[in-house]
Each structure stands twice: as C-alpha cells, then as structure tokens.
C-alpha positions in Angstrom: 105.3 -34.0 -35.7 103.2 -32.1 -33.8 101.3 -33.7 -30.6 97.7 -34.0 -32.3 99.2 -35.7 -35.4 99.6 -39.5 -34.4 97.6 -41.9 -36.7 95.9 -44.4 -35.0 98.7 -47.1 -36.0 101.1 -45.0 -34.1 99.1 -45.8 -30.8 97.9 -48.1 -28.9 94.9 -48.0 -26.3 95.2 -49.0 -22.8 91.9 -50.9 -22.1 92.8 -51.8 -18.2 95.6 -50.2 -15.5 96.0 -50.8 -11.7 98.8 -49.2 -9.2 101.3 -52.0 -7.9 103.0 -51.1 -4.5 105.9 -53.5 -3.5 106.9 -53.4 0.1 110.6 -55.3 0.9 111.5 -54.6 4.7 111.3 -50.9 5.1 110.8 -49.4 1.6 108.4 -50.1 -1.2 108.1 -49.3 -5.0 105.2 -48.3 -7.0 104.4 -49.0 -10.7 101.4 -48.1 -12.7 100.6 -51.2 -15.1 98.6 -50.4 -18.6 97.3 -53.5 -20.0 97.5 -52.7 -23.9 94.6 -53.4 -26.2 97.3 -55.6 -28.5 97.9 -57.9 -25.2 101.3 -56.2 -24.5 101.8 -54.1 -21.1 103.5 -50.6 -20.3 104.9 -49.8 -16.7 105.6 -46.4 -15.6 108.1 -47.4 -12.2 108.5 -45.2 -9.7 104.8 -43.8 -9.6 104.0 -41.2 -6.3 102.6 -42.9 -4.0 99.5 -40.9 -3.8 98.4 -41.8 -7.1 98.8 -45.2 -6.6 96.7 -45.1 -3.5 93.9 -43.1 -5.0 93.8 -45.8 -8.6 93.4 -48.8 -6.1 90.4 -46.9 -4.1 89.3 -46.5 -8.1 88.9 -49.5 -8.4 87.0 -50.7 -5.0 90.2 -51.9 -2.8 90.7 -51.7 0.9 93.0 -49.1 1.4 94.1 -49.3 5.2 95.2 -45.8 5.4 93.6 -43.2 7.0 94.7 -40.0 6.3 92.8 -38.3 3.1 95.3 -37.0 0.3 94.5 -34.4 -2.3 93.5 -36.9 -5.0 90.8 -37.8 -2.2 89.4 -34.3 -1.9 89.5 -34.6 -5.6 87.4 -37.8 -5.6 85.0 -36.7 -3.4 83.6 -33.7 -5.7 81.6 -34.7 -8.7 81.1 -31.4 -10.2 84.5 -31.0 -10.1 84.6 -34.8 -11.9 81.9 -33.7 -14.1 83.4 -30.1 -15.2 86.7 -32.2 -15.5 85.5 -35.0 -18.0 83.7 -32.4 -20.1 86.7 -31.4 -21.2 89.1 -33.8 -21.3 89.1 -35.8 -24.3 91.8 -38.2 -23.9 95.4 -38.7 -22.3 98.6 -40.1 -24.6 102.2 -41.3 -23.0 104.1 -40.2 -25.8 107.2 -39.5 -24.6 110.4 -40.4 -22.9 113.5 -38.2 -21.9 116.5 -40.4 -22.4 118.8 -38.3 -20.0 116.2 -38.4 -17.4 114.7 -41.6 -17.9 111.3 -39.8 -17.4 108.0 -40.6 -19.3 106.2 -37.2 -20.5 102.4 -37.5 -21.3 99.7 -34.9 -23.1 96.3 -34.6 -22.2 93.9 -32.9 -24.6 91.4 -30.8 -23.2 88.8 -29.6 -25.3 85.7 -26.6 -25.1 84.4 -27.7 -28.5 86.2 -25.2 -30.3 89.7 -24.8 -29.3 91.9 -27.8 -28.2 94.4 -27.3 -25.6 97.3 -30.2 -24.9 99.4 -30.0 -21.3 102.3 -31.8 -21.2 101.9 -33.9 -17.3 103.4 -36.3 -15.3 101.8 -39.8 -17.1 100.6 -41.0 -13.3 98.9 -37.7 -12.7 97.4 -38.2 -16.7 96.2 -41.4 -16.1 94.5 -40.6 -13.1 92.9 -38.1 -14.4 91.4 -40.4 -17.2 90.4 -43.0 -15.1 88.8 -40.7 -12.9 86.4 -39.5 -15.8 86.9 -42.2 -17.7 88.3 -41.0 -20.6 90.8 -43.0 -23.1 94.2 -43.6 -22.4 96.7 -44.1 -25.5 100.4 -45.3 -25.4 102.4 -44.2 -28.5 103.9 -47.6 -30.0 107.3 -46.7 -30.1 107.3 -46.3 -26.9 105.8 -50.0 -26.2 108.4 -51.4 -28.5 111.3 -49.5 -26.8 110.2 -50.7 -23.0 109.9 -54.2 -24.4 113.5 -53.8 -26.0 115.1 -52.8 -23.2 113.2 -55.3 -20.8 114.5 -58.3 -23.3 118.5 -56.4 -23.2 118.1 -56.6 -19.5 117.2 -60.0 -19.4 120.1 -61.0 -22.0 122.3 -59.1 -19.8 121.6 -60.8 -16.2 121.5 -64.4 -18.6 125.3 -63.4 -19.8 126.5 -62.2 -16.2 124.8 -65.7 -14.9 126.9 -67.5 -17.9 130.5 -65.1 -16.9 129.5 -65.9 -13.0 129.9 -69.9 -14.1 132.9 -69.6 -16.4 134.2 -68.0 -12.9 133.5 -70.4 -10.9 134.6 -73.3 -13.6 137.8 -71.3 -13.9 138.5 -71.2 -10.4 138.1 -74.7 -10.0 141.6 -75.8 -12.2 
C-alpha cells in the first residue's frame, strides 16, 4: 500500500496534543500526547526536548528558559509559517520499526499539482502541523497496537506482583 492510499477508516485524527516533560532527581522524560478524535490517546516517549519546549510555548505556557532554540527562530518568522502551511497539507504517524522501536511519520506537501510525502521524525511532523495548523492523522493499527502492548505490560507487572506474593507465601512455610 502506498503512503497516499489509507481510507479514512484506516486513520484516526488527532484533535488535541501537548509535550509532557517528567523531571525525577536529575533526569527527565518527554512524551508527546495526541488526544484521538475516537477518545483514545497515542504517546510518542522519548520526544527531543526541543520540540517539546517549543509545543508548550504553542500553546501559551511559561517556559522558564532562556536560551532561544531553532524551533524558536522558526516561530518567530511568519513568512516562513506562511510559505510553510501553504504547502503542507497534512502529517500521518503511520509507522513503527519493530527492531528499533521508532515511530516513522509522512507529511504531504503539496504545490497544487504535484504531491510530495517525506518520511520525518513524528515530533518534528507534529510540530510542524501545529505550527500551521494543519491535520494530524494516526493510522489505526498503530492505535490498537500501543493500546495492546500498554494492556500486556500491565498484565505483565499484575502477574510479577501475583509470583512476588506466591514468593513471599512460599517462604513463609
């Protein structure tokens, strides 16, 4: 299947997404959280930093940092924004490399007559669609497979939890 021919039933539209950034002692992890039009979410873990930064100053917080990055240099040109959102017609996560554990996106650019697709870094797609606020789509299967493994996860920490008791009942007598 090529990457223009998803049906719309094949993908879902992110209507809201916000950067997380979790700070424990000394280090912190980022995840980008799409809210899906069907009520379900989709995290991308492990977002840079700088993306993160610049989808919070997006959306109007207080940022206590200083020092401009290049998505700031970015913001601050709206012909740039402008030339940008002309053609770019919408971003799709449709991917994910099961050796590298790494989500793929496409966004589609178009002149009107000729459609081009680049294959990016989903964070670096997404912020390019919320800059020029352009639709982001999440291919289904990929929804489905996230919320798979989230539930095997949880079934697997439950049955560790049960073997950690049997342990502990065990060593008792």
């Amino acid at each position: 299947m090529s990457q223009a021919d998803y049906t719309e039933d094949e993908l879902v539209r992110v209507v809201d997404v916000y950067g997380v950034i979790r700070t424990e002692a000394f280090f912190y992890s980022t995840r980008i959280v799409c809210v899906m039009e069907d009520g379900r979410y989709f995290y991308l873990e492990r977002v840079p930093f700088d993306i993160i930064i610049a989808l919070k100053k997006l959306r109007g917080e207080e940022i206590e940092d200083d020092r401009e990055r290049l998505v700031d240099i970015l913001v601050s040109m709206p012909e740039v924004i402008e030339l940008m959102g002309k053609h770019l017609k919408r971003v799709i996560i449709n991917e994910l490399n099961i050796d590298t554990a790494v989500y793929s996106a496409i966004a589609e650019f178009s002149d009107g007559n000729m459609v081009i697709r680049r294959k990016m870094v989903p964070s670096h797609a997404i912020f390019l669609a919320v800059l020029t606020n352009k639709p982001i789509y999440v291919r289904r299967q990929l929804i489905d497979e996230q919320e798979e493994m989230a539930m095997n996860d949880l079934l697997d920490e439950e049955s560790e939890t049960d073997m950690d008791d049997d342990e502990e009942f065990n060593d008792i007598y």
